[in-house]
DRENPA-3360 file (N, C-alpha, C; in nm, 2 decimals, always signed):
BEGIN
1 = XXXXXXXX = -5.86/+5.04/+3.30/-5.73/+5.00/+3.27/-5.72/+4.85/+3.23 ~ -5.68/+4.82/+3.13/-5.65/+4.69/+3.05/-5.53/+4.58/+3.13 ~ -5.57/+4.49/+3.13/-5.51/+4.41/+3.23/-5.35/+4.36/+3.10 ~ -5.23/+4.39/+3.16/-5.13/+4.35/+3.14/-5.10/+4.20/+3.09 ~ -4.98/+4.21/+3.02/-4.95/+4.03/+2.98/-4.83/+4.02/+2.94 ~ -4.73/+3.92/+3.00/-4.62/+3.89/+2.98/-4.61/+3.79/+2.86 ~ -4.54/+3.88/+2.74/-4.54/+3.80/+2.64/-4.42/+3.72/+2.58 ~ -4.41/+3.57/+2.43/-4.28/+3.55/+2.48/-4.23/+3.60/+2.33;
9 = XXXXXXXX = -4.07/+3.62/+2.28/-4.02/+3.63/+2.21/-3.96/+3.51/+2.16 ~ -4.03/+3.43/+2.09/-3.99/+3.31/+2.03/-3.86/+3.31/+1.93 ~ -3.80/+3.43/+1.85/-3.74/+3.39/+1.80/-3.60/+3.40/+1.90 ~ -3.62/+3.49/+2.00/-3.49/+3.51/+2.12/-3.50/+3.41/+2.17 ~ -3.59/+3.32/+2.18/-3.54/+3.18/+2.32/-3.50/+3.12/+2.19 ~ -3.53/+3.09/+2.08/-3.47/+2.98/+1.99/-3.32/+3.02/+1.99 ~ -3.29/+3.12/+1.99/-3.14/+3.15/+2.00/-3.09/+3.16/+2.17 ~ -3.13/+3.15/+2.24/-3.16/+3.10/+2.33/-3.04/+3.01/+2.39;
17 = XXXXXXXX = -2.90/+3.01/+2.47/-2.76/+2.93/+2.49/-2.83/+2.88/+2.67 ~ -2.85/+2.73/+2.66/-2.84/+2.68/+2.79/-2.77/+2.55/+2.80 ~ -2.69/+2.52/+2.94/-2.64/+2.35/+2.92/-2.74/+2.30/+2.97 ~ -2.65/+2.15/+2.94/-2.74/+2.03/+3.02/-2.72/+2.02/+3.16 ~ -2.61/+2.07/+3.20/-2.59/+2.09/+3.38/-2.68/+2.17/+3.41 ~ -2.74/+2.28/+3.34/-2.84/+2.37/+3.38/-2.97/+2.31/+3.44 ~ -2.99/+2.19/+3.37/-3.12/+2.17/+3.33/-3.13/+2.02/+3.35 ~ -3.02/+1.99/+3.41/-3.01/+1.85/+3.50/-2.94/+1.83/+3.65;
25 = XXXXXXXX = -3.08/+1.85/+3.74/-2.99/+1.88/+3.88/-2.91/+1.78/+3.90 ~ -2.81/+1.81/+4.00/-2.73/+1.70/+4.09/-2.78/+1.55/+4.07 ~ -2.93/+1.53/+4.15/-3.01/+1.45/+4.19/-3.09/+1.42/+4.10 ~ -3.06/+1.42/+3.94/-3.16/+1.38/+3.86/-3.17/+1.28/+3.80 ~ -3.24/+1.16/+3.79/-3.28/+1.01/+3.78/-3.14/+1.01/+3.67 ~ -3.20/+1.07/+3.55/-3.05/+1.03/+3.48/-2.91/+1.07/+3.47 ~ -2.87/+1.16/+3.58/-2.72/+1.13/+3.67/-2.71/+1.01/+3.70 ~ -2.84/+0.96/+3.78/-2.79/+0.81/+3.88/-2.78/+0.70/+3.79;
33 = XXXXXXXX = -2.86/+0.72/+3.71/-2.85/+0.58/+3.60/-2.71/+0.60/+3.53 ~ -2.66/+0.71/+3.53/-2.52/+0.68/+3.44/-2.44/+0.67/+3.52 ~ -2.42/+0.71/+3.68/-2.37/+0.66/+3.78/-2.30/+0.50/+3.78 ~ -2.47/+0.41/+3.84/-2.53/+0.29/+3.86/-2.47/+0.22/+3.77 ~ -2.45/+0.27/+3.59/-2.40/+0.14/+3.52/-2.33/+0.12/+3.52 ~ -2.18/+0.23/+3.56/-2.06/+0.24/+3.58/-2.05/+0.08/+3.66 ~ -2.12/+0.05/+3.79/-2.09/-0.06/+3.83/-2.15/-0.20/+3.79 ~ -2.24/-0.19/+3.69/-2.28/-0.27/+3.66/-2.19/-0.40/+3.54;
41 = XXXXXXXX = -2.19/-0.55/+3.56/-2.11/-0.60/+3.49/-2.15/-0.62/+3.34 ~ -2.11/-0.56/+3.23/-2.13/-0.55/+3.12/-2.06/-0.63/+3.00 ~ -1.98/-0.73/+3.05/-1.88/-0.84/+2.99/-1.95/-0.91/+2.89 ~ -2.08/-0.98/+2.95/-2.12/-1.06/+2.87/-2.24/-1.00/+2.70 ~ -2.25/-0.86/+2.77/-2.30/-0.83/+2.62/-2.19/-0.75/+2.52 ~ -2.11/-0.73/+2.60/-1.96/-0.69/+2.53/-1.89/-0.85/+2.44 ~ -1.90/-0.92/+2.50/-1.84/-1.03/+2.45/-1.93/-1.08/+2.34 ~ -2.04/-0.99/+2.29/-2.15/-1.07/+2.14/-2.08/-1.00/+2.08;
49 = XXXXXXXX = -2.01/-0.89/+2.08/-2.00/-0.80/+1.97/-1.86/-0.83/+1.90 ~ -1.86/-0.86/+1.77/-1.76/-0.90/+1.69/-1.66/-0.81/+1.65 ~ -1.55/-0.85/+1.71/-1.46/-0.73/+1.69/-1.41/-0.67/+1.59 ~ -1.47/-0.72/+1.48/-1.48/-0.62/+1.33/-1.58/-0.56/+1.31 ~ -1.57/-0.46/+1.22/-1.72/-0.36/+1.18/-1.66/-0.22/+1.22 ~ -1.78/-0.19/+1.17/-1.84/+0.01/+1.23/-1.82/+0.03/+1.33 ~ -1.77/+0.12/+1.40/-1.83/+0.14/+1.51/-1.99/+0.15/+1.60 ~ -1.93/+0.10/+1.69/-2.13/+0.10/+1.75/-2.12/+0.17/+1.88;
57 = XXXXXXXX = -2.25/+0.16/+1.86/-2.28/+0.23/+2.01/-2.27/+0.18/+2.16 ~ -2.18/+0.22/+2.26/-2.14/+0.14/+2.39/-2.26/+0.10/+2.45 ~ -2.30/+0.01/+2.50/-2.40/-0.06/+2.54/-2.48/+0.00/+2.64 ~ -2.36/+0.10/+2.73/-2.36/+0.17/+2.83/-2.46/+0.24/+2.79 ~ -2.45/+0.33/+2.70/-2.55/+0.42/+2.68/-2.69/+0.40/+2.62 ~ -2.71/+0.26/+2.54/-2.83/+0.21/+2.51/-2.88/+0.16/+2.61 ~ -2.81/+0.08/+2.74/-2.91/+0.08/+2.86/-2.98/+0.17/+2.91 ~ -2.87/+0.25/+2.93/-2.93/+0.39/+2.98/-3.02/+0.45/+2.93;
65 = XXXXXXXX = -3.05/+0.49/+2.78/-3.17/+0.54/+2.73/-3.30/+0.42/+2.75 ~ -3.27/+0.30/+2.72/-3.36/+0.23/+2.81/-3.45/+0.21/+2.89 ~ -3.34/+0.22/+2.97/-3.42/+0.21/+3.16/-3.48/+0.32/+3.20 ~ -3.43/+0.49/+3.14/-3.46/+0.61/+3.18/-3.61/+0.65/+3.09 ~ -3.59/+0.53/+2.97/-3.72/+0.57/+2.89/-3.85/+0.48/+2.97 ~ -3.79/+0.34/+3.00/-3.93/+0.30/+3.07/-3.95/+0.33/+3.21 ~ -3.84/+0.43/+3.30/-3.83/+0.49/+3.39/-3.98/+0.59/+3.38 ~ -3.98/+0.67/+3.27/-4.03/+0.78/+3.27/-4.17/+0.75/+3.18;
73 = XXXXXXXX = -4.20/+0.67/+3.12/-4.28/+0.62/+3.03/-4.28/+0.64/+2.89 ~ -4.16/+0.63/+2.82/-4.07/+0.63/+2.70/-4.05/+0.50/+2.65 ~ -4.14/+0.40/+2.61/-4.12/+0.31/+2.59/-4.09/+0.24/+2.40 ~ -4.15/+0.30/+2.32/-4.12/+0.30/+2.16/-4.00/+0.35/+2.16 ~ -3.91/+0.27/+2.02/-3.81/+0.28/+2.01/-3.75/+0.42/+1.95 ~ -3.86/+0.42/+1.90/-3.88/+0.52/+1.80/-3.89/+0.65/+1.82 ~ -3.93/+0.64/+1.95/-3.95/+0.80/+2.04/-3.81/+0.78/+2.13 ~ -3.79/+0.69/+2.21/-3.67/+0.72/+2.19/-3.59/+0.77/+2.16;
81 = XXXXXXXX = -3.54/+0.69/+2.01/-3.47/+0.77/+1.92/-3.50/+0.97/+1.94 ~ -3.65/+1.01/+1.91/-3.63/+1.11/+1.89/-3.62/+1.22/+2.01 ~ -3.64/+1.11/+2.12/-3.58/+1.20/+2.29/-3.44/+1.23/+2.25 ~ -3.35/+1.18/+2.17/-3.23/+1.21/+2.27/-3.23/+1.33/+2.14 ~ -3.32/+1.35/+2.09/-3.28/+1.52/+2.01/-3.40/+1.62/+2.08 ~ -3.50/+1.57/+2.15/-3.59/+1.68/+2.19/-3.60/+1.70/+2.39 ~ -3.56/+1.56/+2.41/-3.56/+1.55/+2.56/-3.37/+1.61/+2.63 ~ -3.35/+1.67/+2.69/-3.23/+1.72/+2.78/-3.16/+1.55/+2.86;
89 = XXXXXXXX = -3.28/+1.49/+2.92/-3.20/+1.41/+3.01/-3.19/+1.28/+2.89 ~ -3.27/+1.28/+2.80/-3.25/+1.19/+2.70/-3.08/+1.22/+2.60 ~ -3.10/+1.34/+2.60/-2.96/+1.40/+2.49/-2.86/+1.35/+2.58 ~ -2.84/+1.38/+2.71/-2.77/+1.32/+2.83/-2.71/+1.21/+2.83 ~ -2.82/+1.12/+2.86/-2.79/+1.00/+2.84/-2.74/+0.91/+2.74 ~ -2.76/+1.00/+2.61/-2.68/+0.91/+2.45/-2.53/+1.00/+2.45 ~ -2.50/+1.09/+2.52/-2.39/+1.15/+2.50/-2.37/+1.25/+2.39 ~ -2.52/+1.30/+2.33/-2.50/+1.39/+2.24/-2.50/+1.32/+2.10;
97 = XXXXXXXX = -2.50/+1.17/+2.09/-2.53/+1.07/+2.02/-2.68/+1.04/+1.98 ~ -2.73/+1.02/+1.90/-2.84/+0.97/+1.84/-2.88/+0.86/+1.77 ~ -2.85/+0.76/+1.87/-2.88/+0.60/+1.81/-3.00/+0.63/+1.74 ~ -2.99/+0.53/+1.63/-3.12/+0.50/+1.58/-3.24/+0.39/+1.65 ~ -3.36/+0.40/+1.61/-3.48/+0.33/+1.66/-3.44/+0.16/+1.62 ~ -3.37/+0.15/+1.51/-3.34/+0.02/+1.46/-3.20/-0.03/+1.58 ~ -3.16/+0.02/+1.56/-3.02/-0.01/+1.69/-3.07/-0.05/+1.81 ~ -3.16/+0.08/+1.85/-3.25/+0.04/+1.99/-3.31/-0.11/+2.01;
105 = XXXXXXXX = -3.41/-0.11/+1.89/-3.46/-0.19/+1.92/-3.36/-0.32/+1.93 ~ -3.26/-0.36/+1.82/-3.27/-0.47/+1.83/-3.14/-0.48/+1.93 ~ -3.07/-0.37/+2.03/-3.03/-0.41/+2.12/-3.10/-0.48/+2.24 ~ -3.25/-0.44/+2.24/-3.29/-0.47/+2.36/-3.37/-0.61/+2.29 ~ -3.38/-0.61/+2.19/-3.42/-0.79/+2.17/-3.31/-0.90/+2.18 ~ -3.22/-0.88/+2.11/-3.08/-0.97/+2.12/-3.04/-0.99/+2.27 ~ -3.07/-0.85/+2.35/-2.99/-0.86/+2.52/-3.08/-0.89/+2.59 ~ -3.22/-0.92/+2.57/-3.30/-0.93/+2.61/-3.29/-0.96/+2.80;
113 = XXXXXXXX = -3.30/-1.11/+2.81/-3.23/-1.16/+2.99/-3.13/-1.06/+2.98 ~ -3.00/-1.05/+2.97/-2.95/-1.00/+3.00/-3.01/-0.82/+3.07 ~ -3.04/-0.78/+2.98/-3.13/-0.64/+3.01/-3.25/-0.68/+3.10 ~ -3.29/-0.75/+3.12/-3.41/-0.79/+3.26/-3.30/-0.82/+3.39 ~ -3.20/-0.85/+3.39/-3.11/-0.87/+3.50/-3.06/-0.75/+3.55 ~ -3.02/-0.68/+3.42/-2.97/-0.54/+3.45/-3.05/-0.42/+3.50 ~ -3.18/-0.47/+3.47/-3.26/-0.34/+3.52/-3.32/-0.41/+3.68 ~ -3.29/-0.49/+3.71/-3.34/-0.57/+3.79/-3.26/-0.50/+3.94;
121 = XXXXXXXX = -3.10/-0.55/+3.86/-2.96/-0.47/+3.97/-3.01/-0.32/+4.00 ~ -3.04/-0.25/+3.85/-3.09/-0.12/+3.87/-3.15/-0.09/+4.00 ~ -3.25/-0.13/+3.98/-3.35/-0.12/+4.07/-3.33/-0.14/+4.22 ~ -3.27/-0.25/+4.23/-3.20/-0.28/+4.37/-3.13/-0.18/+4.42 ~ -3.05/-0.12/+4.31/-2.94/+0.02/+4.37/-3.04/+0.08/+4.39 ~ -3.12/+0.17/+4.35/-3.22/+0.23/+4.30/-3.28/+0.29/+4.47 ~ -3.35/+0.10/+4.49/-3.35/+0.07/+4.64/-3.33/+0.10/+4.76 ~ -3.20/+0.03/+4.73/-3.10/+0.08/+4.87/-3.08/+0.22/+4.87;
129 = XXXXXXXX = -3.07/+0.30/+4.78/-2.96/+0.43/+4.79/-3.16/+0.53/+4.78 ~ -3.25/+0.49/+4.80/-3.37/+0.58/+4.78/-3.40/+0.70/+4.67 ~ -3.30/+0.61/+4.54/-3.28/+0.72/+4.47/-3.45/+0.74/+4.42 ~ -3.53/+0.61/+4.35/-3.61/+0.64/+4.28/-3.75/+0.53/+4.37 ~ -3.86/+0.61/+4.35/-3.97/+0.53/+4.38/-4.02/+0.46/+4.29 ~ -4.02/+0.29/+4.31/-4.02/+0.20/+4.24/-4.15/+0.20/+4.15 ~ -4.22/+0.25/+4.24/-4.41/+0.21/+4.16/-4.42/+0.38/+4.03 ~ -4.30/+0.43/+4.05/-4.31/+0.52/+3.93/-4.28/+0.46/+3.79;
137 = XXXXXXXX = -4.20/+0.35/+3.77/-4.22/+0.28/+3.64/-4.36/+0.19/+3.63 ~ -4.41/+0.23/+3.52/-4.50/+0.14/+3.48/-4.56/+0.17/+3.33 ~ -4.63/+0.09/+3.28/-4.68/+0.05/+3.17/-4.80/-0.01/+3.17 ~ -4.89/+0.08/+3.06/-5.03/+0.03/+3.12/-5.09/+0.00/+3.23 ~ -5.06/+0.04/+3.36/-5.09/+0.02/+3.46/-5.02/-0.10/+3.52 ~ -4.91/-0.13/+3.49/-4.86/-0.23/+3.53/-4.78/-0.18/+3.60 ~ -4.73/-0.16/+3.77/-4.64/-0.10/+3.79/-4.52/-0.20/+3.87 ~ -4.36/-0.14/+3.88/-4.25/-0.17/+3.97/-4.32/-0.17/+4.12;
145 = XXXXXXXX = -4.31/-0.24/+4.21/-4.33/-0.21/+4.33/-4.25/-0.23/+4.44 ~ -4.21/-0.18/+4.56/-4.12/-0.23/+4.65/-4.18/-0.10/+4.75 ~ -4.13/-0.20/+4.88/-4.17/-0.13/+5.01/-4.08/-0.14/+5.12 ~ -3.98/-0.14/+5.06/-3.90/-0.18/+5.19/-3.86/-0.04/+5.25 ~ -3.85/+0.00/+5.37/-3.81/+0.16/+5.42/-3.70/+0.20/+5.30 ~ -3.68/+0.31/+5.30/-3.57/+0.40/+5.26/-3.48/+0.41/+5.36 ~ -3.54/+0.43/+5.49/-3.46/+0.49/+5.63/-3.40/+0.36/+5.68 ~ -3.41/+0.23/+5.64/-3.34/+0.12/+5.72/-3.27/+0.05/+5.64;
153 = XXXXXXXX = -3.17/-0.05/+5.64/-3.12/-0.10/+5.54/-3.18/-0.25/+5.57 ~ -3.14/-0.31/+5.40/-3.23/-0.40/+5.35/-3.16/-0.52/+5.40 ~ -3.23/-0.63/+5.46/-3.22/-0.74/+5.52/-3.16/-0.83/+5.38 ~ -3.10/-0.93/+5.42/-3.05/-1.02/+5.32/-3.14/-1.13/+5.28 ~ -3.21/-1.16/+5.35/-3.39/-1.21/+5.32/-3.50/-1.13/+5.26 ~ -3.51/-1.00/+5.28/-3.57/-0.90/+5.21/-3.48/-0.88/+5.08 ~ -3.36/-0.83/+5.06/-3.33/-0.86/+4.91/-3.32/-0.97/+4.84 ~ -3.34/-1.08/+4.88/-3.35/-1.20/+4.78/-3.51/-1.21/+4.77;
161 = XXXXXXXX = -3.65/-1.16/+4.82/-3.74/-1.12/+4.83/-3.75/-1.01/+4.71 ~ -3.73/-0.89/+4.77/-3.73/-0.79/+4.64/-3.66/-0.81/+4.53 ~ -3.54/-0.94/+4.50/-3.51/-0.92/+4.37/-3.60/-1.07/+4.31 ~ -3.65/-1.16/+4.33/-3.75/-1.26/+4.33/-3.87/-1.16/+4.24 ~ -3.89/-1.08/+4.32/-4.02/-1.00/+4.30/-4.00/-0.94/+4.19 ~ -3.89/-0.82/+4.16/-3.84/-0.73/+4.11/-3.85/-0.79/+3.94 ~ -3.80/-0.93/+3.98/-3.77/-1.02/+3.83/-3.89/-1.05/+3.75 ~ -4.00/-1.07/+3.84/-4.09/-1.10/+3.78/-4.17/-0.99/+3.73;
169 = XXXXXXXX = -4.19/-0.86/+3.79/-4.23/-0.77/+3.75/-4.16/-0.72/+3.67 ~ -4.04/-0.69/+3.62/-3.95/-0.66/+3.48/-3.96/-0.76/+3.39 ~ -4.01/-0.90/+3.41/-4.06/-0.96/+3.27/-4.15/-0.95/+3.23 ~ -4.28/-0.89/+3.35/-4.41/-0.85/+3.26/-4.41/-0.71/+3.20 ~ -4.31/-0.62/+3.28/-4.28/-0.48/+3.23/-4.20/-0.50/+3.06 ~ -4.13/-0.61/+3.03/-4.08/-0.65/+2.86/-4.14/-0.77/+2.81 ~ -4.25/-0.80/+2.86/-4.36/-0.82/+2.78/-4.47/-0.72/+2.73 ~ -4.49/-0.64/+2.81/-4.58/-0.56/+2.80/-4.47/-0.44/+2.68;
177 = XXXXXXXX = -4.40/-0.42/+2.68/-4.31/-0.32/+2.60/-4.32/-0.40/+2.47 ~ -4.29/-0.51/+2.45/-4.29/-0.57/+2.31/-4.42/-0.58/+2.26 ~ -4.54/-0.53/+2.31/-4.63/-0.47/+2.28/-4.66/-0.33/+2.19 ~ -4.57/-0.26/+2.27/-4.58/-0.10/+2.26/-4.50/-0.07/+2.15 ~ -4.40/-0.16/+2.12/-4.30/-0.14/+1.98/-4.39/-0.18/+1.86 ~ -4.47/-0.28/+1.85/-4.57/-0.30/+1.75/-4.66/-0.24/+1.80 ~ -3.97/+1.65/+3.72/-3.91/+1.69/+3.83/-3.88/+1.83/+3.85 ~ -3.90/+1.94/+3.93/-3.87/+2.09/+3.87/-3.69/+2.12/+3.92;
185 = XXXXXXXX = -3.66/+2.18/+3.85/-3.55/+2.22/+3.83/-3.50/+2.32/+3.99 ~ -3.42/+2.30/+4.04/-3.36/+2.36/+4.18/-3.29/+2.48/+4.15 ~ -3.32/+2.57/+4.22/-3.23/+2.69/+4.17/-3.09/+2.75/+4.24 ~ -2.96/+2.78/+4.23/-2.93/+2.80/+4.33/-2.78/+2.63/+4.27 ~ -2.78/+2.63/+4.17/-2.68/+2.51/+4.15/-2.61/+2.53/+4.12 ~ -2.52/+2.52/+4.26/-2.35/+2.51/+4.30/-2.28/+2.43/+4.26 ~ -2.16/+2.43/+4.19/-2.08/+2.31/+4.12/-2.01/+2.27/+4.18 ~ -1.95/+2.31/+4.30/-1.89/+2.25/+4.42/-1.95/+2.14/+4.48;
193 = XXXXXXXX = -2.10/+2.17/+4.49/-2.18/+2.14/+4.56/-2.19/+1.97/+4.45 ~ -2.23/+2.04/+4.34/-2.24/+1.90/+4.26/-2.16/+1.79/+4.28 ~ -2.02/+1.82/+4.23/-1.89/+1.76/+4.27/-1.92/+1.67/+4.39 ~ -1.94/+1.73/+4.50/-1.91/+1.64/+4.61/-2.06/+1.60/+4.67 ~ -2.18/+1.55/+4.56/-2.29/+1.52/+4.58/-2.25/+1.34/+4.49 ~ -2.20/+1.39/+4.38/-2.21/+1.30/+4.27/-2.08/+1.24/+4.35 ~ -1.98/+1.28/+4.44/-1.88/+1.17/+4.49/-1.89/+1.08/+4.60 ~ -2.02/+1.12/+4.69/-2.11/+1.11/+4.79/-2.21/+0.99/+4.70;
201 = XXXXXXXX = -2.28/+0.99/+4.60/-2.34/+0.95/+4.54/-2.23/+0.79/+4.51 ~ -2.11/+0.82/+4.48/-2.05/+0.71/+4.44/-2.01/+0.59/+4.53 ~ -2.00/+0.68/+4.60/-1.92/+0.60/+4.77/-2.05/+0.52/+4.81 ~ -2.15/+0.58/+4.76/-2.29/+0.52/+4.84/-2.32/+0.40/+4.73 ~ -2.30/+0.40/+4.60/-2.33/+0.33/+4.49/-2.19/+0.19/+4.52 ~ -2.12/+0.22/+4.60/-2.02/+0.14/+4.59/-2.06/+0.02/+4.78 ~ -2.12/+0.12/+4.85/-2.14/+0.04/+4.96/-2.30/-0.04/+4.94 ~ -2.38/-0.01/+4.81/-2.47/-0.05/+4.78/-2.44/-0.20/+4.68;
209 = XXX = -2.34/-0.17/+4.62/-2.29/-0.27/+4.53/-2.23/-0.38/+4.67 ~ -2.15/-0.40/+4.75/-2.12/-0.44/+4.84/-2.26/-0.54/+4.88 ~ -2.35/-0.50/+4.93/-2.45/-0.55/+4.97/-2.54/-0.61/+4.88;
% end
């Protein structure tokens, strides 16, 4: 008897209807990044932009593909660009929007410090709240590091320590990027459940901000 095989019907999955809530748990890095920027102060790159023109893209969302691209090892602008039409948490994060590689880039040249402070806070929420393990960002072997417990909270000498540290390792992490320009799915997801994960999630992003 001939051994069996489960085969696939490619032109049925192409037609194929799934969301992004499907396919983005509760707990998925980029929930928390679009969470996190909510509190972050955005004034002063708001205040370069000239109040005439095109519409552009909220800055909000070009951090966020950002930090979730060198989160994940997404670091060309250009692939970027083409995550937020082939990647779920990437389409996520632009809002269904599709900046270009030229916008990208020269947001994150022009905001440059600025964007090293911001990913820096990131990180610190990041931190405190045990969303993400630090030494998972990296580039060319260059990685984020921090070791402070998850299970205790961070001393006020230990965070002026880890953000000391944090700063210097995000300037070699956008040095090393201006180089490069030249999780399983949970089953069983409750929207109730979501709701009062992601409002649990905020309370905690808000007592994190505090500290």
């Amino acid at each position: 008897m001939s051994r069996k095989f489960q085969t696939a019907d490619y032109e049925a999955t192409l037609n194929s209807t799934v969301t992004l809530r499907e396919c983005l748990p509760p707990d998925h890095l980029a929930r928390f990044i679009v969470d996190v920027i909510t509190h972050l102060d955005l004034r002063a790159i708001y205040a370069h932009y000239s109040p005439r023109g095109g519409e552009a893209i909220a800055p909000e969302i070009l951090l966020g593909l950002l930090f979730y691209g060198y989160a994940t090892g997404t670091f060309s602008s250009r692939k970027i660009e083409r995550a937020t039409y082939e990647s779920m948490p990437f389409r996520f994060l632009a809002g269904g929007l599709h900046p270009d590689h030229d916008t990208i880039a020269n947001f994150r040249k022009t905001f440059l410090q600025e964007l090293k402070d911001l990913f820096v806070h990131i990180l610190l929420y990041a931190q405190e709240l045990g969303v993400l393990t630090l030494g998972n960002i990296s580039l060319d072997g260059t990685k984020i590091h921090a070791d402070a417990s998850k299970g205790s909270a961070i001393s006020y000498k230990r965070l002026l320590e880890l953000d000391s540290q944090l700063r210097m390792e995000v300037d070699t992490l956008f040095a090393l990027t201006e180089q490069t320009e030249q999780a399983e799915i949970p089953e069983g997801l409750v929207i109730a459940d979501e709701i009062a994960l992601r409002h649990e999630r905020l309370v905690n992003l808000a007592k994190a901000k505090a500290v």
